[in-house]
C-alpha positions, 0 to 999 in steps of 0.5 A: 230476341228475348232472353227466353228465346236466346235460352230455349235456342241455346237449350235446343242447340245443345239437345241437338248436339246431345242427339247427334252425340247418342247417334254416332256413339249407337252407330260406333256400338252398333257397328263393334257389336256387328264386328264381334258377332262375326267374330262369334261365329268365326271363333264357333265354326273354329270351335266345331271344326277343331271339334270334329278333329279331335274325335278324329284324333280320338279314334285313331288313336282309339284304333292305334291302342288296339292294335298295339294292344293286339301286338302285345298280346300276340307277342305274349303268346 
């Protein structure tokens, strides 16, 4: 075998590697960024519902101050 040849498989031995390196590092990326998308739209349905509580939360205690409100001014009179 010619020194060419031994290099040229030498160069496509290691373009090889290289490739199989890139494939399995975009499978890993690929595979963290699948997980913290699922993670996103855990975290945003959280965020929605916390979201709806709080304006519960909001007209309860809206319709508690009214009340007391109420209470005072009827106590006052």
């Amino acid at each position: 075998m010619s020194k060419a040849a031994s290099a040229k498989d030498r160069v496509d031995s290691a373009l090889t590697r290289l490739e199989s390196m890139v494939d399995e590092r975009l499978r890993a990326e690929q595979a963290r960024a699948d997980e913290l998308a699922a993670r996103l739209d855990k975290l945003e349905r959280q965020h929605d519902e916390l979201k709806k509580v709080a304006i519960e939360v909001e007209g309860r205690l809206e319709r508690a101050m009214e009340y007391i409100r109420s209470l005072l001014a009827a106590d006052q009179q």
